[in-house]
C-alpha positions in Angstrom: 15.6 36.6 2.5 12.0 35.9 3.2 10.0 35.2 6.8 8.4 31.6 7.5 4.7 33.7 7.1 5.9 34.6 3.2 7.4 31.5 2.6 3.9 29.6 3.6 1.7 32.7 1.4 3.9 31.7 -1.6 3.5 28.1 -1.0 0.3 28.0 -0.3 0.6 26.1 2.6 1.0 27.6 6.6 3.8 28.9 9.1 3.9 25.6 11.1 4.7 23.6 7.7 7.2 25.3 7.1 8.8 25.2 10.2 8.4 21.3 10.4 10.3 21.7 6.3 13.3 23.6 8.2 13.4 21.0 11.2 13.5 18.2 9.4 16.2 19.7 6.8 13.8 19.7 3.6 13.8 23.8 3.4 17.6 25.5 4.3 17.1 28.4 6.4 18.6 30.6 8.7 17.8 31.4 12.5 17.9 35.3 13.0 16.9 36.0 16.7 13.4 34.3 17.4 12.8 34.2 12.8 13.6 31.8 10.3 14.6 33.3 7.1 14.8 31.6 3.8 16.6 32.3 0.8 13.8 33.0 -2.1 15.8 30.4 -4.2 15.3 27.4 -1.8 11.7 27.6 -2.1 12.1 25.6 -5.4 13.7 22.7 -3.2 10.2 22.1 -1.8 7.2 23.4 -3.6 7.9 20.5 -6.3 7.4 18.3 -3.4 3.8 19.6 -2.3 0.7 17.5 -3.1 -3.0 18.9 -2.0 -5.3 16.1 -0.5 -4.7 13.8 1.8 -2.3 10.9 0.7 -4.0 7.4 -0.4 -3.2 4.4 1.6 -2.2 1.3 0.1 -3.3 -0.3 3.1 -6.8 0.7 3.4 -7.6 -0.6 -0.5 -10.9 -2.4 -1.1 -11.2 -4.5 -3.9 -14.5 -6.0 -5.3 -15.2 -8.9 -8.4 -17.7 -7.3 -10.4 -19.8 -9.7 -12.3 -22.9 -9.7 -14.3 -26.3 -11.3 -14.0 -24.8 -14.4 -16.5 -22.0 -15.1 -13.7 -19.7 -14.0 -16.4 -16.4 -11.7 -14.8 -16.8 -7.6 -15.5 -13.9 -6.6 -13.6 -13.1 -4.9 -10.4 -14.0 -2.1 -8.6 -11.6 -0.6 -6.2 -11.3 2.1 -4.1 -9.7 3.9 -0.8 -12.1 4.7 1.3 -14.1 2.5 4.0 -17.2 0.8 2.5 -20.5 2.6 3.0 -23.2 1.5 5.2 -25.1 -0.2 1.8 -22.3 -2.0 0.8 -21.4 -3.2 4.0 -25.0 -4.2 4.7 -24.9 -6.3 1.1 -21.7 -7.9 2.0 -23.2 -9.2 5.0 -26.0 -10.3 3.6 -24.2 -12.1 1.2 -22.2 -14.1 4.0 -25.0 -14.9 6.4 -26.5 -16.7 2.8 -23.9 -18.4 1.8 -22.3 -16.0 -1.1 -24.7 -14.2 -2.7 -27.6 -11.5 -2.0 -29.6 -9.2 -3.7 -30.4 -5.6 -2.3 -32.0 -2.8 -3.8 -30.6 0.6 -3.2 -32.2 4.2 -2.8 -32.3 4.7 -6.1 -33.7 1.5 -6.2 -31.3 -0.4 -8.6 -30.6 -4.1 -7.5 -27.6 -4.5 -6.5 -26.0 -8.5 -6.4 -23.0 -8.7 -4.2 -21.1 -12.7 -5.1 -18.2 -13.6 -2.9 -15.1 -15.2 -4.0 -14.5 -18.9 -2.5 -11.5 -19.3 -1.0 
């Protein structure tokens, strides 16, 4: 039988996580005065579990039409993250003229945003 402050060491993750594992059921343990203790075994029940990062949101996917300088479809480009402050800027720019701008960027590659109709 191991303490919540091993169990988190071989995990790799802290105390309080492992707590919240034994609250909500995910990690059996035992209450022994004011400590949890956990069977070595169960920690295989939840370290197949743990992913590092912070989880991707399907809801917070952008999506772009990349195509080239003929008009002709590339593909798409998306990712999870809020646009940056240049692509925001050219997606504007492209709305206030009617579809389409042009802006260079630090590097000072042209960049051509085109939006869909629809």
């Amino acid at each position: 039988m191991i303490t919540t402050t091993t169990a988190a060491a071989r995990l790799g993750i802290t105390p309080g996580r492992v707590r919240q594992l034994i609250r909500t059921g995910q990690l059996p343990a035992t209450k022994a005065g004011r400590d949890w203790l956990i069977e070595r075994k169960n920690l295989k029940l939840v370290e197949t579990r743990r992913r590092r990062g912070r989880p991707r949101k399907g809801a917070n996917m952008n999506e772009y039409v990349i195509i080239d300088e003929g008009g002709q479809y590339i593909g798409t480009w998306t990712y999870a993250t809020a646009p940056n402050t240049f692509i925001r800027r050219l997606i504007a720019a492209a709305k206030a003229a009617g579809g389409t701008a042009a802006m260079p960027d630090a590097q000072g590659c042209v960049n051509r945003a085109t939006l869909a109709k629809g």
